[in-house]
N, C-alpha and C positions, 0 to 999 in steps of 0.2 A: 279318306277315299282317294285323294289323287297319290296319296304315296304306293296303295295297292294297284294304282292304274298303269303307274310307275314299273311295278314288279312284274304286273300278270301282263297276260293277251287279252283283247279286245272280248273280254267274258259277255255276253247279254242273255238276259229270257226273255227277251220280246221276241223270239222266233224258234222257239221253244221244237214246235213242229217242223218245220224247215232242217232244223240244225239235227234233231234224231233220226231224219230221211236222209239226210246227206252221210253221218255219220256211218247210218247204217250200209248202205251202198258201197261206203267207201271199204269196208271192212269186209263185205263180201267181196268183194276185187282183194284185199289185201292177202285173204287168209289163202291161195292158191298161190300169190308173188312170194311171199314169205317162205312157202314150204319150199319153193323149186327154189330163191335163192340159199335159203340154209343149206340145201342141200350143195346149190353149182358151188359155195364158199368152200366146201369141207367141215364146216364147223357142225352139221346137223340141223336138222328141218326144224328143232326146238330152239337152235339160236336162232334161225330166222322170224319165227312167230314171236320169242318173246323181243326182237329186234324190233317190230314192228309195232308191239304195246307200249315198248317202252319210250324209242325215240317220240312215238307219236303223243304219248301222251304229255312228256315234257314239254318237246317242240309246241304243242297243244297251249300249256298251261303258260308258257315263259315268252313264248317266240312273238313278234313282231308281224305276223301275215294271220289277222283272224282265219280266213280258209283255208290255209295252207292245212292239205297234209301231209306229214313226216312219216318218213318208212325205207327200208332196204332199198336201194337202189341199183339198176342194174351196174352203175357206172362203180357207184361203192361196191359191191358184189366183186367187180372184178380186180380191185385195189385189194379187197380183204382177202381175196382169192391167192393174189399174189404174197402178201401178208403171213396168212398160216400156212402156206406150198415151203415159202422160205425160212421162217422161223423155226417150223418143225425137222425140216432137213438138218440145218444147223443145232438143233437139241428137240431130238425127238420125245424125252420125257416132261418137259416142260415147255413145249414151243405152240401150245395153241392156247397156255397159260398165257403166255406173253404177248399174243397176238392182241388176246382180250384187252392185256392193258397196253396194247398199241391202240385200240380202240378208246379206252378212257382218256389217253395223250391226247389223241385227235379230236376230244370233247375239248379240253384244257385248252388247246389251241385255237378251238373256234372262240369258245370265251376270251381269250384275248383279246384276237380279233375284234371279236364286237366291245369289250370295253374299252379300247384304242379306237375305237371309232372308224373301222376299216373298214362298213360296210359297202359306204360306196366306190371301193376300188376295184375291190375282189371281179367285181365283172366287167372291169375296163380293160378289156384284153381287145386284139383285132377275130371278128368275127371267121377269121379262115384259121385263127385257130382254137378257137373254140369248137368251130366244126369239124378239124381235123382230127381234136384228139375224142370227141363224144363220137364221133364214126368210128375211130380207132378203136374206144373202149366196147362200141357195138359189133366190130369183127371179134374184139379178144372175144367177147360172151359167146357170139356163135361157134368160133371154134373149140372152144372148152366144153362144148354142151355136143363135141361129136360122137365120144367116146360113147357117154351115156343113151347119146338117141341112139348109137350101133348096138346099144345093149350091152355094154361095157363098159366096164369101170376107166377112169379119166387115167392117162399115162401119168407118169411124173416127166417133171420138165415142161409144165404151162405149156404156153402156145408153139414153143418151138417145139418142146416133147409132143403133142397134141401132132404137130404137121409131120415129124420123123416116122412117126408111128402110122400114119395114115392108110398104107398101103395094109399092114396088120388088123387093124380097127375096120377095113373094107372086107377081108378078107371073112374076118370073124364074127362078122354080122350077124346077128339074132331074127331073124324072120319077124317072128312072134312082137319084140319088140320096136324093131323100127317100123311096123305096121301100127303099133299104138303110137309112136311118136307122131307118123305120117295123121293116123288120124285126129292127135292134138295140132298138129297145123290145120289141118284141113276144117275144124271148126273153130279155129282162135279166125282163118282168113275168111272161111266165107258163112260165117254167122249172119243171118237175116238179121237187117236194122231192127225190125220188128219186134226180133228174138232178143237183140242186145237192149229193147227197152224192158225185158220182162226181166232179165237176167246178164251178167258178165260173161261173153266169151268166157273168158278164163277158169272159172267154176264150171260152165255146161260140158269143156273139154274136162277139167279135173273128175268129174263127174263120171261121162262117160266111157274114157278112156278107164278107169279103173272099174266103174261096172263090166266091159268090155272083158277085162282081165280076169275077172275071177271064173274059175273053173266052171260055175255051176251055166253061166252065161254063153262065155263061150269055149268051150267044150275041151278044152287045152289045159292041160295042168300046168298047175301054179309053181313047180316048181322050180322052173327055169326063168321065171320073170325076176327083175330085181326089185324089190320094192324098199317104200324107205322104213319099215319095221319099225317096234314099239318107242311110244311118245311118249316121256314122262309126263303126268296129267299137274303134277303139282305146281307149284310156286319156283322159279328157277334157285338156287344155291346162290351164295355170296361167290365172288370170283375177286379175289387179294390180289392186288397188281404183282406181278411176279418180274423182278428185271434180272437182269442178265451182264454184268459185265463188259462179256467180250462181245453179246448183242448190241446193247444198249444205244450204238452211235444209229447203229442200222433200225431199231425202233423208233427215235426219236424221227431219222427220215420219213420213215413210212409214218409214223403220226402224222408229220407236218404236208407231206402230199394227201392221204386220205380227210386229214381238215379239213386244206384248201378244196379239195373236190366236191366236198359236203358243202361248202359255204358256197360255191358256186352255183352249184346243184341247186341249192335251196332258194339262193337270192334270182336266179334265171326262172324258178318257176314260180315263186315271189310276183316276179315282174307280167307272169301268165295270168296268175290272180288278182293282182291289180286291174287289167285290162279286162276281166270277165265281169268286176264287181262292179267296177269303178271309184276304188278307192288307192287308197296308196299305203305300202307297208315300212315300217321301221328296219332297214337295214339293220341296225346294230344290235337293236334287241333281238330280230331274229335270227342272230349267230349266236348269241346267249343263250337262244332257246335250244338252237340245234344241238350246240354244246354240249349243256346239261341232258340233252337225250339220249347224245352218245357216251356222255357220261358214267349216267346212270347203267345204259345198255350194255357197256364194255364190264361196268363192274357184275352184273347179271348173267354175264355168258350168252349176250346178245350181240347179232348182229349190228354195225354201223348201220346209220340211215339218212336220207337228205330228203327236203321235199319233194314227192312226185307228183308228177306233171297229172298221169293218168286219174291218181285216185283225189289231187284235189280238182281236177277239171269236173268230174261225176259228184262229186262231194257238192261243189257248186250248183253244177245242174240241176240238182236232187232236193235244192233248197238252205243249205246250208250258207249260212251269213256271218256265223260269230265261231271263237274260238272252242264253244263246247260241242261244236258238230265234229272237232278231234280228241274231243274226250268223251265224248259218246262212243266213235269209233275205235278209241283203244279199249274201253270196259266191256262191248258188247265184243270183241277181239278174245279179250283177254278169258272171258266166263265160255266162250266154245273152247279155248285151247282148254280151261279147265275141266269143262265137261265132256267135247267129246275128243279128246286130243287120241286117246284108243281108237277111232277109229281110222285116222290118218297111217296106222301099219301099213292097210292095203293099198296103199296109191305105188301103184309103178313110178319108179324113178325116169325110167322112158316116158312117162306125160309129163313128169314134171321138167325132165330137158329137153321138150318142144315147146313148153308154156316161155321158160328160157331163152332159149333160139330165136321163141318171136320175139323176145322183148327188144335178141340182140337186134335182130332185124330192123326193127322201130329204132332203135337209137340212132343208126347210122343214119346221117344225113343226108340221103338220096338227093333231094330236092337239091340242095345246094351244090352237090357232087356232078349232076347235069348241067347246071347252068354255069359253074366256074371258071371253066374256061373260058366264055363267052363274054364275062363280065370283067376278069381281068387276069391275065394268063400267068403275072408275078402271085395274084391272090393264089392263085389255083395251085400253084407249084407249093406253096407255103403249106397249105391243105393237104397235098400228096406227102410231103415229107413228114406235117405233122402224124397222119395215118398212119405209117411207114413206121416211124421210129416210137410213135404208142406199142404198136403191135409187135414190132421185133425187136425193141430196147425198153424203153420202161417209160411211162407216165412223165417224170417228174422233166428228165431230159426231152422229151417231147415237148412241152409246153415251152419249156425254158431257150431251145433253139428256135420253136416257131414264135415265142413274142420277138427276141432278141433281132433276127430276121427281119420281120414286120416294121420294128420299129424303125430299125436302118434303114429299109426301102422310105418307109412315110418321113424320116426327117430327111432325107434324102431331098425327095419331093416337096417338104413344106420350103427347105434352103434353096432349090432351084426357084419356087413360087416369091419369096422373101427376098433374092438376088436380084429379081425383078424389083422390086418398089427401094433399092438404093439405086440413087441417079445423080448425076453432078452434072451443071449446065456453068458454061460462063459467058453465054450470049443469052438475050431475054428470047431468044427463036425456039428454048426447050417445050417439054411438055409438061414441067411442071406448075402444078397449080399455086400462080405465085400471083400478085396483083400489077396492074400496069406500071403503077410508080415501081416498083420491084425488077419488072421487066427493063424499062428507061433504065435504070440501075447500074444493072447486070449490060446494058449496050454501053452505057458511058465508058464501064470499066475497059473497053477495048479487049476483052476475054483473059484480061490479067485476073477477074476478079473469078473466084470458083464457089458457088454455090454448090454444096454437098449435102443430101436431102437423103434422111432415113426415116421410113413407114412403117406402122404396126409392130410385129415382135419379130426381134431381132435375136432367136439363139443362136447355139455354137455353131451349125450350119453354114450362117450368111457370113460368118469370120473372113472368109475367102474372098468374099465378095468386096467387102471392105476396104480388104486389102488393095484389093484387083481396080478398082477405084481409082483407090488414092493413088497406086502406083503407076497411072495413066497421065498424072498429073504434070505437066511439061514446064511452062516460064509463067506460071501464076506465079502474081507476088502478095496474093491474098486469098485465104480460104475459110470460107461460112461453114462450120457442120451446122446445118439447123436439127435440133432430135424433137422438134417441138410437134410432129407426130407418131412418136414412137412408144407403142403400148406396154412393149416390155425390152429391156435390157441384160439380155443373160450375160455371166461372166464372161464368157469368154469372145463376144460382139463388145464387150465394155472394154475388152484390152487390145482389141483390135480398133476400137475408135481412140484410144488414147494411144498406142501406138503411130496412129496417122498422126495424130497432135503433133509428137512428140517431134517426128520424122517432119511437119510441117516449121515447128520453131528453129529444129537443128539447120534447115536451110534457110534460116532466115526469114520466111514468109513470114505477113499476119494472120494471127490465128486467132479467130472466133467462134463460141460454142454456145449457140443461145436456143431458146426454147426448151431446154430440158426441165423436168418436174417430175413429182413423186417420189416412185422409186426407181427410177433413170437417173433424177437427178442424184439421190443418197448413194445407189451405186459408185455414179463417179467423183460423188464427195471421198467418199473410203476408199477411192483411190487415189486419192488426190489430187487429179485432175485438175480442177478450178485453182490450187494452188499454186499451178504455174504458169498461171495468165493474170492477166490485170483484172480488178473486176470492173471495169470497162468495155475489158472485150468479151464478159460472160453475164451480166445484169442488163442487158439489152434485149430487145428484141430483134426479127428477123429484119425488117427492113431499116433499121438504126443501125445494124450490123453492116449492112451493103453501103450506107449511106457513111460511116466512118472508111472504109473499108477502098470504099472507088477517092473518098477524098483523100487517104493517105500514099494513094501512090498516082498521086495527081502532080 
């Protein structure tokens, strides 16, 4: 038993009821997200439904977050968008083979991940850019889904093509179709509470807007609309990873961006489930789970998928507590695509790229986007750029300047913070916290004697400080480092206090270094620091130190 507890997700039937309401729920919201991502991908409305069986159901069975549900995502959507737009370009007879098993890479990746135990990093990123590039991936979506709501087919050239083209795409607008687009916004926004407890937004516009459409309703023929046409009902095909050569550097990238986005994806909304249920998820196992779903999904000719927010927040609601309320939702998933998947011909693709549009809508970070500036104007800038260079350069670069960025600003700021708590006094009149015999001490010495006091952690930052310190240091003929409260010792604050040493013995001064321990102290064993002092002047304490220290230049 604990070895299968080991393997699977949080299985129970003690909530039997609960977990079939949740599932079911979730899968009605799913089967409208599925069609309109298959479609925004290029890959077809059939990858995205069996995307959505499949991550789900693995994610389900493996994963680490009992209510998590797994599905197409809009953020994934726009990664795998970018994925088959490019691969195909570059080998249009096998390049949406390849995407697939860009998709299966991007399982292989998450599995690492979580058997490396990376779960808890993947989301320690600074929150302005997280927000900047999930707004970003929320513009890319809207702007790819404009083509379609004009009643037109998507330019080539993604979102720069997408904006080149815009004037053409206005021009050539469909009546007939951006009026079904208009009216899937118009009930995804103002759906009565009321109505979204009998039913999902998402299905009442799937619904409508394609009743809307059909000739017999309203009065228009059919055959100017674009619709997404016949859905194979069966079992999906085996899908053989297919590589490429002169692709292959440029797959491996796009696997390892679209992983990491999924592991993100999934552990941020991980962390939404945690706070609804009140329990706490396994990081690691649920990148093993995600994995294995995208795994599976990449070899199927399925869409990527990471957890969403939406269908496991309703999943919850709904009653759902354990891992079979997403294996209920992928089988009850999986048996409509089987049976009525014929009927999904007739849906306009114009409702399904306003179901799209709003999702992109929903992703971007509004909320945070008002108050940025307000809160901190270096965050906010970090935020705009992120934005910026998602939407007009690529994902991976985006991320990689906004941490890179952030982090400079914050260690910045911790070494400004950290410069403060080094202080050297050689009168007892300082402020540091030292004891009255310490203070007498430090006055006998007549300020020959120099007390030099490092706090908390000291990285590469406070190096300067150090420096700046010591080389303030005038006709002392004796100098204390006490390190006996210093939490941590980075290299290169260790070669900066041996360097003072060093520069302290070269003129002659005594030189004492007491209080060090731990790993402060092993640090400056392996540099051998203590080696070139007496251990006299380093097996003492602070005020044995002051009290040899005022007597030898007595």
């Amino acid at each position: 038993m604990p070895a299968a507890t080991t393997v699977f997700n949080r299985i129970s039937a003690n909530n039997l009821r609960g977990d079939l309401f949740g599932g079911l729920t979730a899968a009605v919201i799913a089967l409208p997200m599925a069609l309109a991502f298959g479609v925004a991908s290029g890959a077809g409305a059939t990858a995205g439904l069996w995307g959505a069986v499949l991550v789900g159901l693995f994610a389900a069975l493996f994963g680490g977050t009992p209510t998590l549900i797994s599905e197409p995502t809009g953020p994934m959507t726009v990664v795998m968008t970018a994925v088959i737009a490019g691969l195909t370009a570059r080998n249009p007879e096998h390049g949406l083979a390849m995407a697939f098993t860009v998709v299966m890479l991007a399982g292989v990746f998450q599995i690492g991940f979580g058997l490396l135990r990376l779960g808890r990093y993947v989301t320690q990123m600074p929150y302005t850019v997280i927000s900047g590039f999930m707004s970003g991936i929320g513009l890319i979506l809207i702007i790819l889904q404009l083509g379609p709501f004009l009643g037109q087919a998507s330019p080539k050239g993604g979102v720069i093509g997408t904006l080149q083209a815009l004037p053409q795409l206005l021009a050539g607008a469909r009546p007939l179709e951006v009026s079904l687009a208009l009216i899937t916004l118009a009930i995804l926004w103002f759906t009565p509470k009321q109505l979204k407890k009998i039913a999902p937004p998402q299905l009442i516009a799937l619904l409508v807007g394609t009743l809307v459409s059909l000739p017999l309703i309203s009065g228009f023929g059919s055959e100017d609309i674009r619709r997404i046409g016949e859905i194979a009902s069966g079992f999906p095909q085996l899908q053989l990873p297919m590589f490429s050569g002169a692709e292959l550097q440029l797959m491996v990238v796009d696997a390892a961006v679209l992983g990491m986005l999924g592991c993100i994806d999934a552990l941020l909304t991980s962390v939404v489930a945690d706070s609804l249920t009140r329990t706490e998820h396994n990081s690691n196992k649920e990148l093993i789970g995600q994995g294995l779903g995208n795994l599976v999904s990449g070899l199927f000719g399925g869409l990527p998928g990471a957890g969403a927010t939406m269908g496991t927040v309703v999943n919850i609601q709904s009653g759902g507590r354990s891992a079979l309320s997403g294996i209920f939702r992928a089988v009850i998933l999986m048996l409509v695509i089987l049976v009525g998947a014929p009927l999904a011909a007739e849906i306009p693709q114009a409702v399904l790229a306003g179901i799209a549009l709003k999702v992109g809508v929903d992703i971007v970070d509004w909320d945070f986007i008002k108050r940025a500036h307000r809160i901190s104007l270096n965050g906010a800038l970090i935020m705009y750029l992120v934005i910026a260079l998602t939407v007009l350069v690529d994902l991976i670069t985006a991320v990689f300047v906004g941490v890179f960025i952030a982090n400079i600003l914050t260690i910045d700021k911790m070494s400004e913070l950290q410069s403060e708590a080094i202080q050297s006094v050689s009168t007892g009149d300082g402020d540091l916290e030292i004891s009255d015999d310490e203070r007498e001490l430090l006055n006998q010495g007549h300020g020959k004697v120099l007390l030099f006091q490092l706090n908390g952690a000291m990285i590469f930052g406070v190096a300067k400080a150090i420096n700046r310190e010591h080389n303030a240091i005038s006709d002392c003929r004796a100098v204390v480092f006490d390190l006996s409260k210093v939490s941590h010792l980075g290299v290169t604050a260790a070669l900066a206090v041996e360097n003072a040493v060093e520069e302290a013995i070269e003129v002659g001064r005594q030189v004492f270094v007491v209080g060090a321990s731990g790993t402060t102290r092993r640090r400056l064993e392996k540099l051998g620091l203590f080696s070139k002092l007496p251990a006299e002047r380093t097996e003492i304490d602070r005020r044995e130190a002051l009290r040899t220290a005022v007597a030898g230049i007595a």
